[in-house]
C-alpha angles and dihedrals in degrees: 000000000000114000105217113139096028145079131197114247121231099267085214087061100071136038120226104184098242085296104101101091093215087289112151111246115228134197122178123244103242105059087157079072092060096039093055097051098044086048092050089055095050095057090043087057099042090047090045113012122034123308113279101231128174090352133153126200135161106318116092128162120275087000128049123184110245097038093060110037087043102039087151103054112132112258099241090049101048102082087051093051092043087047087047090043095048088050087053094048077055110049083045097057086044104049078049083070093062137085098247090178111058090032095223119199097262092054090052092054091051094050096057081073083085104024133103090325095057095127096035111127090186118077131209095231084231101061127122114273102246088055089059098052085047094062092050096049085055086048095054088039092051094054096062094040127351098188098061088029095074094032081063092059106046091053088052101049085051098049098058097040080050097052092042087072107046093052096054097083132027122253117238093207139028091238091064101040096052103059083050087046097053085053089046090041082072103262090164106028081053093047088053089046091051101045088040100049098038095040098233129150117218101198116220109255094062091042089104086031086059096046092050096043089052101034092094081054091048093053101041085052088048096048087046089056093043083056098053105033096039096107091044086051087050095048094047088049094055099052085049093056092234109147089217137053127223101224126099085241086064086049106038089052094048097043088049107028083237126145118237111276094053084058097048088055089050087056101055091041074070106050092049091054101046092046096046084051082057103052087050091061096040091061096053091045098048103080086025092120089178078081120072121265098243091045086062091045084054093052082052091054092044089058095044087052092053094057088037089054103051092045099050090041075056100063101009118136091215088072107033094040119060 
């Protein structure tokens, strides 16, 4: 992959944990871009939605999200992805508040945001606010690039029906909770993101190619975040009366009558091993010209999310402030 838009940070700026795998970490160079539009959703929800208080998003200090799991974004599209990726910070922290299990009323309603009329531009007056942000999210996101656009949004309706599912119930073993993880860890709203933000075009007949090939990164990224927001994910369960927690700690203690930070340990004894499985295929895939050009780019960004991710997990606000 080029590096246009991007710079490589100072390994000795940043700490990873031991988790970084001796992957380069990676921030773009116009972090004004992904301030304005964070801020920019957060004024959208408080005016239509519910006030945002005591609420943390993408930006950190140095790291923000977006600028650093998409350093290659292109510069025109990274205040649209940063708006898109605040509102789903957003709608996340917001679906945590209900009662997945026993799918009350309220938590049905949410979720036709993203139902059926995903990709509706025009909007029943009487539909719920969010919906209404969404669609106009879609609408500034078709008029750079429609395509995409839609592809986006698909992604994203089925991500969080998706997610609404697998949350619904806990998961007895780690083997069965990680291959949900890698799908609630946003493996297709990141592949929208990605593919969005960076303008490629995945064909269709290495679309499953493409979700195989990522789904060790997506773990590994799902597992990081399990291991840095799991206090803030406890504590969210709790106010929201659920008896489970959906984090790989919660599973890993339950599954091995272990106390937390033996949990914690086994779960990075995971992250290092499915990221190391997708370096490894990275490596073999990189110079694999048989595979499109922009399918190979995509494998590249994966890898830089995953590092961004972790960083940025590390010294986020959203985890250490709530």
């Amino acid at each position: 992959m080029e590096f246009q838009y991007s710079k490589e940070i100072d390994p000795h700026a940043y700490e990873t944990d031991g988790l970084g795998y001796g992957i380069p970490l990676r921030m773009h160079k116009d972090q004004a871009e992904e301030i304005k539009g964070t801020l920019r959703a957060q004024r959208d929800w408080t005016k239509y939605v519910q006030p945002v208080h005591g609420y943390h998003g993408n930006l950190g200090d140095p790291y923000s999200f977006l600028c650093v799991t998409v350093p290659e974004c292109l510069p025109d599209r990274l205040e649209l992805i940063s708006y898109a990726n605040e509102y789903a910070f957003l709608y996340d922290d917001w679906m945590e508040t209900f009662d997945l299990k026993n799918d009350l009323g309220e938590t049905t309603g949410f979720l036709e945001t993203f139902g059926a009329g995903a990709l509706d531009l025009k909007i029943d007056p009487k539909a719920r606010p969010e919906k209404r942000l969404q669609a106009q999210l879609l609408s500034e996101m078709m008029a750079k690039d429609p395509k995409r656009a839609v592809t986006t949004m698909k992604a994203w309706a089925r991500f969080v029906q998706s997610a609404a599912k697998t949350r619904a119930e806990p998961f007895e073993t780690l083997d069965e909770y990680m291959p949900a993880r890698a799908v609630d860890a946003g493996e297709l709203i990141w592949y929208g993101t990605l593919t969005f933000g960076m303008a490629l075009t995945i064909p269709d007949h290495e679309l499953d190619l493409c979700m195989k090939l990522a789904r060790p990164a997506y773990v590994a990224l799902g597992l990081a975040n399990d291991l840095y927001s799991w206090e803030k994910e406890r504590s969210a369960a709790i106010r929201a009366g659920q008896d489970y927690v959906f984090n790989a700690i919660w599973v890993i203690m339950k599954e091995r009558s272990i106390e937390e930070d033996e949990a914690k340990e086994v779960c990075r004894e995971e992250i290092i091993k499915a990221i190391s499985t997708y370096c490894q295929t990275l490596e073999e895939t990189r110079n694999d010209f048989s595979l499109s050009r922009d399918l190979r780019a995509y494998l590249e960004a994966v890898l830089l999310s995953y590092i961004g991710n972790l960083v940025w997990s590390i010294y986020c606000p959203r985890y250490r402030d709530f």
